[in-house]
C-alpha positions in Angstrom: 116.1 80.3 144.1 116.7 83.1 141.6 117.9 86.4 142.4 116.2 89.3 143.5 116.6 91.7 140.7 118.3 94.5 141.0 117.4 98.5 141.0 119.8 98.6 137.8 117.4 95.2 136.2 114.0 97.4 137.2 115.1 100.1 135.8 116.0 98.3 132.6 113.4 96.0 131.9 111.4 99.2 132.8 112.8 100.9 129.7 112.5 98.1 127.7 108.7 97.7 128.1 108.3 101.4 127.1 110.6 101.0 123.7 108.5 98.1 123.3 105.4 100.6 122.3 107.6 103.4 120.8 108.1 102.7 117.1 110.3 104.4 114.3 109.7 102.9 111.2 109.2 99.6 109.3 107.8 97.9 106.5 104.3 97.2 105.8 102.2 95.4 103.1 98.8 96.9 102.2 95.2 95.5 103.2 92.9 97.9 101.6 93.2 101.1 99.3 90.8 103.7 99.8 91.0 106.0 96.7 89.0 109.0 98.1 90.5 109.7 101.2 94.3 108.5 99.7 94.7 106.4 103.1 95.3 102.5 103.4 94.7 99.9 106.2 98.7 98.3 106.7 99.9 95.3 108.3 103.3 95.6 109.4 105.0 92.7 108.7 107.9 92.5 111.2 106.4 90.6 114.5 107.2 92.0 117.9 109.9 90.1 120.0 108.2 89.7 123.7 110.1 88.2 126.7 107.3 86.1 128.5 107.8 85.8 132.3 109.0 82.5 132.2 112.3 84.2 130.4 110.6 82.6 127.0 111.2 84.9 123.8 107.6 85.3 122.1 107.0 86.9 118.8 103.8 88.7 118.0 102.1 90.6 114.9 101.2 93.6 115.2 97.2 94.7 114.5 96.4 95.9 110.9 97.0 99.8 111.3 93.8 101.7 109.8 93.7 104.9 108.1 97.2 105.6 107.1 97.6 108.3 104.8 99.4 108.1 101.6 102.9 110.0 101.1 102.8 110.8 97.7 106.0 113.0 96.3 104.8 116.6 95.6 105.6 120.2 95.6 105.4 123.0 94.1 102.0 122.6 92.8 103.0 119.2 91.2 102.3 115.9 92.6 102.6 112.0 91.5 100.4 109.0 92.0 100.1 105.4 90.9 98.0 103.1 91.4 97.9 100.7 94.6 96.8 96.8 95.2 96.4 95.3 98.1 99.9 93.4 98.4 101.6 96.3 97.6 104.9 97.1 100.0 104.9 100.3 101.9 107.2 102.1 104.5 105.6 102.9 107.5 107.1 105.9 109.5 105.6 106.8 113.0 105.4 110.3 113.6 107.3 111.3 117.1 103.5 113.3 117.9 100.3 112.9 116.8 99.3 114.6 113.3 95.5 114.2 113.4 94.7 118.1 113.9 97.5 119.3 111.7 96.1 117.1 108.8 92.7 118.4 109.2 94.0 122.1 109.6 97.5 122.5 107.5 98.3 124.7 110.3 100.7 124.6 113.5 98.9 122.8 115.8 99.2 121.0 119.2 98.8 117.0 119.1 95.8 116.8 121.0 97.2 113.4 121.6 100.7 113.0 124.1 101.2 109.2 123.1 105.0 109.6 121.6 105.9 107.7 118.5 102.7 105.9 118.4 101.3 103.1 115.9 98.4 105.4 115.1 100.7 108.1 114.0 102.0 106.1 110.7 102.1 107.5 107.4 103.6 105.3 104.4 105.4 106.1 101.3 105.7 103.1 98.7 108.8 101.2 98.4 110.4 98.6 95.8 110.0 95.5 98.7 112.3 92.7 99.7 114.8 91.3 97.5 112.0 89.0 95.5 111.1 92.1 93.7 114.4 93.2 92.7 114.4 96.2 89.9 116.2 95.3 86.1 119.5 96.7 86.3 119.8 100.1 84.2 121.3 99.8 80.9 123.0 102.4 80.2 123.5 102.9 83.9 123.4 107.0 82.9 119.8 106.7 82.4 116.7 107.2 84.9 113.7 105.2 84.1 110.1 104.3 85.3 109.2 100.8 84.9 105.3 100.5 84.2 102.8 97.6 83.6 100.9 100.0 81.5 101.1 103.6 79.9 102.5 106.4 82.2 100.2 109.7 81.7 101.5 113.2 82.6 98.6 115.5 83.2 98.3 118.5 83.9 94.9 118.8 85.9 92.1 116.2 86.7 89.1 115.8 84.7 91.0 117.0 81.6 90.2 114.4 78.4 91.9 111.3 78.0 95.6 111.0 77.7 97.0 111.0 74.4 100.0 109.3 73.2 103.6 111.2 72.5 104.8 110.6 69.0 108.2 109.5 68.7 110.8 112.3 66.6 112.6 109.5 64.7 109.3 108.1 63.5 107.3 111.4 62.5 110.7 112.0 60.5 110.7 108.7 58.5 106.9 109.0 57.8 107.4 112.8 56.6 110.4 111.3 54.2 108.3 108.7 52.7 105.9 111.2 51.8 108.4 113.3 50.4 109.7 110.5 48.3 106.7 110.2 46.9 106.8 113.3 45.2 110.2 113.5 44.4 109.7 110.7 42.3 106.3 111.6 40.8 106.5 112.8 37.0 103.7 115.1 36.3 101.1 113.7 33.5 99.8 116.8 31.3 95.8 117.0 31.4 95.2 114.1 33.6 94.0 116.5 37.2 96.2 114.7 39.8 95.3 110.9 38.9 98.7 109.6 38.2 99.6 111.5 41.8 96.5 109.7 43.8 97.5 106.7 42.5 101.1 107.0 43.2 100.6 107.8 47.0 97.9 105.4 47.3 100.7 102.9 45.8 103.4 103.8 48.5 101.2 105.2 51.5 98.8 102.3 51.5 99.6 102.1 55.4 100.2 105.7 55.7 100.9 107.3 58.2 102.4 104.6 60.6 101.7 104.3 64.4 104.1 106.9 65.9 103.6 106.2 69.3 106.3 105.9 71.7 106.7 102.8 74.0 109.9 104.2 75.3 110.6 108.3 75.8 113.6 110.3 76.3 114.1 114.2 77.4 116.9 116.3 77.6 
């Protein structure tokens, strides 16, 4: 016959079952994207360990959590944003309080809502993911970089025109040299209005100028 618990085994299974339902922060993978509003649905994707009352350890997911709003970094007027798939790893972090009125106000607000560290309160900033998506290693390590599957564009306000390449120094300086060379080593012909020039640029600037964009760009 198993024991009687005792009031030290209520009181801890008690707290137990209440950490059960008070979350902190884990990793999530994103269902949906919703551009507009800048929130996704996540599934978190570490299951809940359950003891059954048979003393049985069970593990459960945990339900897709809807409207989560997107942390982008920002400040100071400036902000940055990227583009997100479905797939894509997040952090979710569960706000000790709700957050519903302050996000609809911006102001101090009361939480409505007395639920404590709640899995509606989650917000979620991207992350790198588990180990399968490892970054390249640096090289030089004194270097910061971005990796990108496509072009990176600064802007400096939305609706502006399209983003436009930045030219690289070394090869606006190498096209501005072959041009000079071009006249250095022209001989003027007397009486002959600039042919013997035309020809000798279209001669060495047949490709002229070159594609100076930058694939790669550095800033001191």
């Amino acid at each position: 016959m198993p024991a009687e618990p005792t009031e030290v085994d209520v009181i801890r299974s008690a707290i137990e079952s209440r950490l059960l339902d008070l979350h902190t922060s884990m990793p999530g993978r994103v269902v949906t994207y919703y551009p507009a509003t800048q929130t996704a649905d996540v599934q978190p994707v570490i299951k809940r360990a359950i003891q059954s009352y048979s003393g049985e350890l069970v593990h459960e997911e945990l339900p897709i959590i809807h409207n989560v709003p997107i942390e982008w970094p920002g400040g100071g007027g400036y902000a940055m944003q990227f583009p997100v798939m479905s797939g894509d790893f997040v952090w979710l972090i569960f706000s000790e309080a709700a957050t519903a009125m302050w996000r609809s106000t911006g102001q101090i607000s009361e939480p409505g809502d007395l639920r404590r560290h709640d899995l509606s309160y989650a917000c979620a900033i991207f992350v790198r993911g588990p180990e399968t998506k490892v970054l390249v290693p640096l090289a030089p390590s004194t270097e910061a970089r971005m990796d990108c599957p496509g072009p990176f564009v600064f802007s400096s306000a939305a609706g502006q025109a399209a983003a436009q390449f930045v030219a690289s120094a070394t090869l606006v300086s190498a096209a501005l040299q072959a041009l000079k060379a071009v006249f250095d080593g022209w001989t003027p012909v007397a009486n002959d209005g600039g042919a013997a020039l035309k020809t000798a640029l279209g001669l060495a600037l047949s490709s002229w100028p070159p594609n100076l964009a930058v694939t790669k760009l550095k800033a001191e």
